[in-house]
C-alpha positions in Angstrom: 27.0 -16.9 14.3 22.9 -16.9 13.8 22.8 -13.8 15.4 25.0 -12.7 13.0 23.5 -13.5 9.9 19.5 -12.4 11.3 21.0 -8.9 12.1 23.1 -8.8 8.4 19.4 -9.8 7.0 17.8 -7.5 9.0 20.0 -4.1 8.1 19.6 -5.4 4.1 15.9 -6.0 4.3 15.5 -2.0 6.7 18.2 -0.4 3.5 15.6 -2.4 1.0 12.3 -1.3 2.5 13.7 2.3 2.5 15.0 2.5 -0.7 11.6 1.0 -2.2 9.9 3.4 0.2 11.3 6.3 -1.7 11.2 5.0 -5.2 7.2 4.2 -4.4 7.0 7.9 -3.1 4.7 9.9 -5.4 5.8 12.7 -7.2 4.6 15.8 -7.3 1.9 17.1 -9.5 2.6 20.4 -10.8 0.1 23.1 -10.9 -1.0 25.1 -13.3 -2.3 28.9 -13.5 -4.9 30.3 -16.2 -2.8 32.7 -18.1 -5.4 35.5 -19.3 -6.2 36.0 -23.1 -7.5 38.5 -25.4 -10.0 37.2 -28.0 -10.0 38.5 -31.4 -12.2 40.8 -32.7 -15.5 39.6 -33.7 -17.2 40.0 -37.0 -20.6 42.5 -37.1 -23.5 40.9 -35.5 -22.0 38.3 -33.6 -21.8 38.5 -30.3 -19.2 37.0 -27.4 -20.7 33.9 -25.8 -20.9 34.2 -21.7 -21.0 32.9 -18.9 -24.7 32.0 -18.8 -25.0 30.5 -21.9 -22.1 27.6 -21.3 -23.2 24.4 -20.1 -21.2 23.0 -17.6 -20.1 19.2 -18.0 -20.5 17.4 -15.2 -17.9 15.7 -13.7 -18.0 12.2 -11.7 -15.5 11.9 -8.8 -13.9 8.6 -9.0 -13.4 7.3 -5.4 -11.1 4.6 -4.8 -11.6 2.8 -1.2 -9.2 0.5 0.0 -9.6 -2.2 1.9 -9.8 -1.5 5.7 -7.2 -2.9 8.4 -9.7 -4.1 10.6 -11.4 -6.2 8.4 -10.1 -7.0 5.2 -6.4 -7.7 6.5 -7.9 -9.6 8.9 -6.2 -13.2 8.8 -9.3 -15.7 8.6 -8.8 -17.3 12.3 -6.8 -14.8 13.4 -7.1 -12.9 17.1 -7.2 -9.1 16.8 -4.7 -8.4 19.8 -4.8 -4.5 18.6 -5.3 -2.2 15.7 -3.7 -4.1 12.9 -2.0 -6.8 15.4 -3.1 -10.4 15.0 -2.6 -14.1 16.4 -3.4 -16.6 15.2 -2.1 -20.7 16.3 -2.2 -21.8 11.9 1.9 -22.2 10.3 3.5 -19.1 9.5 4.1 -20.7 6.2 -0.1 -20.8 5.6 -0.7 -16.9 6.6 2.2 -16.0 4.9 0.4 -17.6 1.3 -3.1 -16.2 2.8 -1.5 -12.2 2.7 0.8 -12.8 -0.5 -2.5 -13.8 -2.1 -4.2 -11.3 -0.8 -2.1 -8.6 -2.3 -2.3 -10.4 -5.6 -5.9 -10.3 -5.9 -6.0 -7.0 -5.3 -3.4 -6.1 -8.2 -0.5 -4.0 -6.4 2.3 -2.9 -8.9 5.1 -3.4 -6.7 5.4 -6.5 -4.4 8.2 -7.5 -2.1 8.2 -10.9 -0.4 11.2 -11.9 2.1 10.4 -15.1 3.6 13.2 -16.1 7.0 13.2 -18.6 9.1 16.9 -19.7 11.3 16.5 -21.9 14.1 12.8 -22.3 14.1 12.1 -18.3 14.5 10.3 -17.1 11.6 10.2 -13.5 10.3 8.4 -12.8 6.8 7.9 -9.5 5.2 5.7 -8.8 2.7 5.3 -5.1 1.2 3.3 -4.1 -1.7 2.0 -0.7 -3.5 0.1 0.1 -6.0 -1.0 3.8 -7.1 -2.3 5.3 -3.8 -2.3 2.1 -1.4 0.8 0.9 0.3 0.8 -2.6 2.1 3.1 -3.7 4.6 2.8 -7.2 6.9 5.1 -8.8 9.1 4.5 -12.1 9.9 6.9 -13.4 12.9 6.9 -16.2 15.8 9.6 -17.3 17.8 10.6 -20.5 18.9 9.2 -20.7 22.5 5.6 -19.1 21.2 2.9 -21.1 20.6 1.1 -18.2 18.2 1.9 -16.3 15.2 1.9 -12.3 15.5 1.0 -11.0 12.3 1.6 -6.9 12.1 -0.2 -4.7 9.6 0.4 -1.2 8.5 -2.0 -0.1 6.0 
């Protein structure tokens, strides 16, 4: 009956992450072309201005850099086993709050939380986006494991 009710949570959490996935999608932006223009005549004396004499305006870029996996996302006592894999021996309840807020601080729009736990096996989800970052942890240990694997995908 467990079984049951993990694999029913599991399908509606996969049909939830895709649906958000899709709505957090960005759209496209559309393009524009220069459409060319003919400039009315000019009175005596005066001449067309060119090329030469506009001053460009500069422009600054504005870079935003987010966080990296390997360090940032890091839980603080927390074993890298891979790229964006961690264990660490703390509650699954305590990382859980560490990464939820995490993704507070950092201000990200959209935020999904789906805390489980059935017979002493934990599985918590956390997904969050914001404008051009997407967040997505799993926090999960089973019964017989003495550590809690933590999964990243930045």
């Amino acid at each position: 009956m467990n079984i049951l009710v993990v694999l029913a949570l599991t399908l509606f959490l996969a049909g939830g992450f895709f649906r958000q996935t899709k709505a957090i999608s960005s759209p496209s932006v559309p393009t524009s072309t220069p459409t060319p223009f003919s400039s009315p005549a000019l009175p005596a004396g005066r001449q067309e201005p060119t090329a030469e004499a506009a001053t460009p305006i500069p422009t600054t870029p504005v870079t935003v850099t987010p966080p990296s996996v390997t360090s940032d996302w890091q839980y603080p006592g927390g074993s890298q086993i891979s790229a964006g894999v961690y264990e660490s021996s703390d509650p699954s309840d305590k990382i859980t709050d560490w990464y939820q807020d995490k993704i507070k601080q950092l201000g990200l729009n959209t935020k999904t939380f789906v805390r489980t736990k059935t017979n002493d096996r934990v599985l918590n989800k956390l997904v969050a986006a914001g404008i051009s970052t997407e967040i997505r942890v799993e926090i999960s240990k089973n019964p017989s494991d003495s550590l809690t694997r933590i999964t990243v995908d930045y």
